[in-house]
N, C-alpha and C positions, 0 to 999 in steps of 0.2 A: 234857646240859643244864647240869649243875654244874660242867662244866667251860666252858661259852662264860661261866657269871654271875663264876666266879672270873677269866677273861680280862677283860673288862668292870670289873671289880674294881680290879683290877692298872693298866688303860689311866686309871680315873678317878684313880687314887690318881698313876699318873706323870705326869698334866695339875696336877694340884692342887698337885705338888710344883715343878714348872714355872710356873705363874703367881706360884709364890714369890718364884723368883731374879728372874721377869720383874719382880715390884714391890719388890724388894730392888735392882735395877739402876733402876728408876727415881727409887725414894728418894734414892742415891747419889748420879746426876744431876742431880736438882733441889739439893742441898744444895752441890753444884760451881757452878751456876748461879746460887746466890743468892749465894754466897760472890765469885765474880767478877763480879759485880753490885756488889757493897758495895766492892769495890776500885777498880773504875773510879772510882768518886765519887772515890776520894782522886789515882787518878792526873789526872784530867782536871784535879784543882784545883792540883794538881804542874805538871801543863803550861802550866796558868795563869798561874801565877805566871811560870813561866820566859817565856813569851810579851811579859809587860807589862815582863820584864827587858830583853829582846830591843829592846822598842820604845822603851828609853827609853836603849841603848845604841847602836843604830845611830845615833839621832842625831848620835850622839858621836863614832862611827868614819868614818874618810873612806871614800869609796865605794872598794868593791872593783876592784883592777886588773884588767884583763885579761887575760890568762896564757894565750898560745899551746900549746895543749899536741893531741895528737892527738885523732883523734876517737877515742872507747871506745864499746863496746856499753852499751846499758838493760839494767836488771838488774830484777829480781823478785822479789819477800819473798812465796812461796805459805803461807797458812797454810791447812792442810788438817786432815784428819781423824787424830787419834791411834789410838782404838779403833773397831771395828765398831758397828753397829747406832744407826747415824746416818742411813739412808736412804744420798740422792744428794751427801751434803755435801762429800767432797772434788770428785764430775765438776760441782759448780755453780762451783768456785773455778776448775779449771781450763778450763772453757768460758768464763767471766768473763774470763780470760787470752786465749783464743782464739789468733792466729798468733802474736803474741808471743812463746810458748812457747822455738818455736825460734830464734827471733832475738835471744831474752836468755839474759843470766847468771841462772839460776834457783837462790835459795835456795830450799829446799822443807823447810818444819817440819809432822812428823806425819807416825808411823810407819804408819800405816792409808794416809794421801796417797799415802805413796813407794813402796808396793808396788802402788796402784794405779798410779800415773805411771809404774812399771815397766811395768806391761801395757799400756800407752797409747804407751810410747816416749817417755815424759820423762824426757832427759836434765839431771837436777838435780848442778851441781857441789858444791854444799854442803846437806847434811841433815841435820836435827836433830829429834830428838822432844819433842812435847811436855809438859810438864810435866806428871806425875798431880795435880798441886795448884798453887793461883797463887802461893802462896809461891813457886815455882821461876818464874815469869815474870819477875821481872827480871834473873835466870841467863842467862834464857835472851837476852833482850835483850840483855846484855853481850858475851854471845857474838857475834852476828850483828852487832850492832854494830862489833865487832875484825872480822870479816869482812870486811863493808861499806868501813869504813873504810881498809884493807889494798887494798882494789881501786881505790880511788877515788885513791888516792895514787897509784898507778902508773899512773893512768888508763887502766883496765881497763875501769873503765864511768864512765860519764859522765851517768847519769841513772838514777834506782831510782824506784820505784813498787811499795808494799805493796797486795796482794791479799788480804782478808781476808771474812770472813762477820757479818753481824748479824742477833739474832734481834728481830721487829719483834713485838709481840704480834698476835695475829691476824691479821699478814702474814706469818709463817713466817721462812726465810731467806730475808734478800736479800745479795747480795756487793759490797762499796766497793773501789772501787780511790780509794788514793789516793798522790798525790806527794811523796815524801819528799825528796828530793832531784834537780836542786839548790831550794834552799832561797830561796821567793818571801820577801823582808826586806821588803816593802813590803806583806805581808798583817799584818802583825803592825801591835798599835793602837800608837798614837802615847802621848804622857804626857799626863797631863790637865795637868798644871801645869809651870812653866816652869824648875822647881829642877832643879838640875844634880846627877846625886848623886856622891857621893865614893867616886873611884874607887882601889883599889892594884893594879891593872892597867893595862898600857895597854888601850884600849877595842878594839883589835883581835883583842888576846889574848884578851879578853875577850869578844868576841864569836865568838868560835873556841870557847872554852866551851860559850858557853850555847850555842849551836846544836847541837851534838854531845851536850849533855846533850834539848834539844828532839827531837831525832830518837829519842834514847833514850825518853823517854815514848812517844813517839808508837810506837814499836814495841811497846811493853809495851800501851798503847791497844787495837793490836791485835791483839797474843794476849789478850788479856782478852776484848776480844769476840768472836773464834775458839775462845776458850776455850766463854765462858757459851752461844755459840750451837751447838758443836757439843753441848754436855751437854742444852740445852734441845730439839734436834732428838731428841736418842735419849730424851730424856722421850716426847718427840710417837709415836716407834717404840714404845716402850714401852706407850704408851697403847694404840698400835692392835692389839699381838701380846697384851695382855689383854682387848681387846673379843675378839678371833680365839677365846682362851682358853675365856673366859665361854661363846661361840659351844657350842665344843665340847664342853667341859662338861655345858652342856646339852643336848646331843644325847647325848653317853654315859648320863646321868642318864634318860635319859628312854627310850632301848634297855634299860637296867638296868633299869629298872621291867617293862617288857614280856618280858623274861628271865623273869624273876620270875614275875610273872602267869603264863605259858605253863610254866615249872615247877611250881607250885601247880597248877592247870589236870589236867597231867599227872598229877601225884601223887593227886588227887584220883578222875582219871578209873581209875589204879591200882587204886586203895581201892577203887574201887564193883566194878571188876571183878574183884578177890578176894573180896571179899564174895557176890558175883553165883554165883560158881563155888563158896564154900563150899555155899551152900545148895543149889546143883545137888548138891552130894556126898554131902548129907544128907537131900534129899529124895528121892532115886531109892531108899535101904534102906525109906522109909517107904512110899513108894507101895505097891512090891514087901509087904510085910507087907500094907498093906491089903488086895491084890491077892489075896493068900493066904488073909488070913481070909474076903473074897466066896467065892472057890474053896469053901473049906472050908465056908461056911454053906450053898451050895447043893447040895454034897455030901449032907450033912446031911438036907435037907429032901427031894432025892430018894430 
């Protein structure tokens, strides 16, 4: 019996040490998620700017020629999952993707993604991990961006579209595709005012620029929210492997007591039974004497 309550023991003490790490990993997460939370704000207003730059240069630039050049493959910015215990977060990006898959040029960022898209038969020609901090998100942009860029020259691909995840509050994930390339110039606003500004570029070159810096944000856009929404998913996992915890916990907690009780119990039922048999041992010499002096009185009297 002291040996099942030290088992029992031993089993609460390696739950209790476990809902440690589990809320020590969800802390980590939420402070990833607030942190690339507070960064989007500043890239979105980065892309801002460059956007109303965009719109107040195309005016300026004659339109785009035409330029015979072959047809290329669509290519695919997957941003998936880096580490475990995110649920389904990289098969919701890659089902988002659906036939695609095989008929693009697939970058695939996130080392959790690329070993699942190994088991899945995604062939990814470029992969890359990502960042344990958003500091390294505009790294990492750089990167994919000279990727990108590199293909499109050789017309390799001729149309890209980022695949990414957001975390919605009380709608969990959902996954945006959107178009990066080529590059709609007539979504971008116009100027509010009619001033020309001063240029020391020609506005073509110029607009070769900013577009290439634009694509740049907008990739950093979304590992930021690939980012915050995988760390906010594995909060959500996290949440539910400590209700599981709790669960258990108290079910050990509450075995343990029952141990117990039925130890006590036993010990008790012990005690009375030594006790029970001492007094058998000591009252059988006394009977036996009583026994002996009736004997002897009635000796006596006959």
């Amino acid at each position: 019996m002291t040996e099942r309550l030290a088992e029992i023991s031993a089993r609460i003490e390696g739950v209790r040490q476990l809902g440690a790490v589990v809320n020590a990993m969800r802390g980590i997460a939420a402070a990833r998620a607030q942190q690339a939370r507070r960064q989007l704000l500043a890239v979105d207003s980065y892309a801002a700017t460059i956007a109303a730059a965009i719109g107040r240069v195309v005016a300026l630039a004659p339109p785009p020629a035409s330029i015979a050049r072959a047809s290329g493959r669509p290519a695919l910015v997957l941003f998936c999952a880096e580490q475990g215990f995110a649920g389904a977060f990289s098969e919701r990006v890659f089902d988002a993707a659906g036939a695609d898959l095989s008929a693009s040029d697939l970058f695939l960022i996130g080392s959790r993604g690329a070993t699942l898209g190994a088991e899945r038969g995604v062939n990814a020609g470029w992969k890359s991990a990502m960042p344990a901090h958003t500091d390294g998100i505009p790294k990492l942009a750089d990167c994919i961006t000279e990727a990108l860029y590199g293909k499109i020259a050789t017309a390799e691909i001729d149309r890209l579209d980022a695949v990414f995840s957001q975390w919605r509050p009380g709608g969990g994930v959902h996954v945006e595709r959107r178009r990066l390339f080529p590059m709609d110039l007539s979504v971008f606003p116009p100027p509010r005012d009619r001033n020309c500004p001063l240029l020391n570029l020609p506005a073509t070159t110029l607009l070769s620029g900013l577009t290439a810096d634009y694509m740049h944000a907008q990739l950093c856009n979304a590992a930021l929210h690939a980012f915050a929404a995988e760390n906010e998913a594995r909060m959500e996992a996290m949440a539910s492997a400590r209700r599981q915890i709790e669960r258990q916990l108290a079910a050990l907690q509450a075995r343990q007591r029952l141990v117990r009780q039925d130890e006590i119990t036993a010990e008790i039922i012990e005690l009375a039974a030594g006790e029970t048999a001492m007094s058998d041992v000591f009252a059988a010499p006394r009977a036996a004497a009583r026994k002996a002096k009736r004997e002897g009185g009635e000796a006596d009297r006959g």
